[in-house]
N, C-alpha and C positions, 0 to 999 in steps of 0.2 A: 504493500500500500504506500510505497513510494513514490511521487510524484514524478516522473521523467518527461523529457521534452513529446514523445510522443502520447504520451500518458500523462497529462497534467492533473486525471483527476480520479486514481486508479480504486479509492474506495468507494465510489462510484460507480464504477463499470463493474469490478468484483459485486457490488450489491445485483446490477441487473442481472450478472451471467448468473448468480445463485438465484435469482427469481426464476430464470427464464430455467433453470435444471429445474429449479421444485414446480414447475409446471409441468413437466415430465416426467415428475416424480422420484427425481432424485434431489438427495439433500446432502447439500455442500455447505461447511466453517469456512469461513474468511478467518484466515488465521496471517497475521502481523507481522512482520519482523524487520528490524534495523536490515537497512541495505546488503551492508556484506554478509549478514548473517544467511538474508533470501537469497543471494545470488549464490551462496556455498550447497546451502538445500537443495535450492532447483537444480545448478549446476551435479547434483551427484544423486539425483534420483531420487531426492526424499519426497518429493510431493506428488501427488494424484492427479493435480490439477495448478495448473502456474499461466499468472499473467508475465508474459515477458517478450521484452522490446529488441527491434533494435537499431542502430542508426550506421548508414551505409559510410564508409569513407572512401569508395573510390569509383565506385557505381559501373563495375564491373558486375554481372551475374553469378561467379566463382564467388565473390565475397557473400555473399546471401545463399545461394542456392548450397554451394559445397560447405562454410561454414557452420551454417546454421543447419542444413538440413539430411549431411551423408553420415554413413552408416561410421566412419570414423572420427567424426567429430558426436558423437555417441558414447565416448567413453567416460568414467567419471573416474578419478576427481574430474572435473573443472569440465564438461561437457560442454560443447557448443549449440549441441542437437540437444535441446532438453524435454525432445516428446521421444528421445530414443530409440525413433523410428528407423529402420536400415533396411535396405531395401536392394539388392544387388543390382537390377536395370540398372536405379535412377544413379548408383555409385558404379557403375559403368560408364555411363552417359555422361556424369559431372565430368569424371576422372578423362576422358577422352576429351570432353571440350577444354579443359584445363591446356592441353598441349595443340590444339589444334591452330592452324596459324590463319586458317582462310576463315572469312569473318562471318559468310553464309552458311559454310560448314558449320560453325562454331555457335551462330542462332541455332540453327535446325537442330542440334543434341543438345541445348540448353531448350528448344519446345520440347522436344520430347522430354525428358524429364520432368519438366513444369505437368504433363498429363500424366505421368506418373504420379507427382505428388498429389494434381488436383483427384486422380480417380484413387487413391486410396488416404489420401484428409487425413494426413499424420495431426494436424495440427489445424486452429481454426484462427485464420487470421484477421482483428478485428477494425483494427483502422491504420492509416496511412497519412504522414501530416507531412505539409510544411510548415515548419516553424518559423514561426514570425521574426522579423527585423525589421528595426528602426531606424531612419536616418534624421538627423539635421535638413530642412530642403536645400539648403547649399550643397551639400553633398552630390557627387555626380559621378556618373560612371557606372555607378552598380549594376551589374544583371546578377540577377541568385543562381546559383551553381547550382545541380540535380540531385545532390547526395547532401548537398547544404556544409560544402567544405567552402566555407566562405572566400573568396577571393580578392585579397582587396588594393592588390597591386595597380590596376587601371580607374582606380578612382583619384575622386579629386575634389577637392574644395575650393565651387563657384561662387558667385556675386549673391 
């Protein structure tokens, strides 16, 4: 129930998803903890059920797809994959487009994969933000980056 940039208001959202189970008649604890403590638990398999984020830095597909969702980034401690889902296709298909150099090639085994995860829903993914920024109107130059690694070499302070 820690507030993160893509999650600004995660006791919250945990209150709806335990609504929306016990409508189906399962019944879910919101249970609490200090940052490193949840990220130690989720990361190693302790919990049944986990809100968790998380924000891209170079807006490659390997950094999402293989990070977060292949059968070796599954292991705990420290798990990446923390619905420890594995799956040999989709860690075929990451692991091939990892080395692949032609860029159509390299889509077309990162779709396939994507229909691998979307037809067996390791995980349920609930929102997608950009996060805000603010400038001075002086301020000129900015365009927001895709992965929100802010850029801020080509700006500049106008009249």
């Amino acid at each position: 129930t820690v507030p993160r940039p893509y999650l600004p208001q995660p006791q919250r959202v945990a209150e709806a998803v335990q609504a929306d189970l016990r409508a189906v008649g399962i019944n879910a604890t919101i249970e609490g903890f200090e940052w490193g403590t949840y990220l130690q638990r989720v990361m190693n398999g302790e919990a049944d059920l986990a809100l968790y984020g998380w924000s891209g830095d170079n807006g490659d597909p390997d950094n999402f797809m293989y990070v977060l969702m292949d059968k070796d980034s599954a292991i705990p401690p420290g798990a990446q994959n923390v619905c420890f889902w594995k799956d040999e296709r989709f860690h075929a298909l990451t692991t091939r487009a990892q080395v692949e150099t032609d860029k159509r090639k390299r889509a077309a085994l990162y779709d396939q994969a994507l229909e691998v995860m979307h037809d067996q829903a390791p995980c349920v993914p609930l929102v997608h933000t950009s996060p805000p920024i603010a400038f001075n109107v002086k301020v000129k130059g900015y365009v927001p980056h895709p992965d929100s690694a802010e850029l801020f070499q080509e700006m500049w302070i106008g009249q």
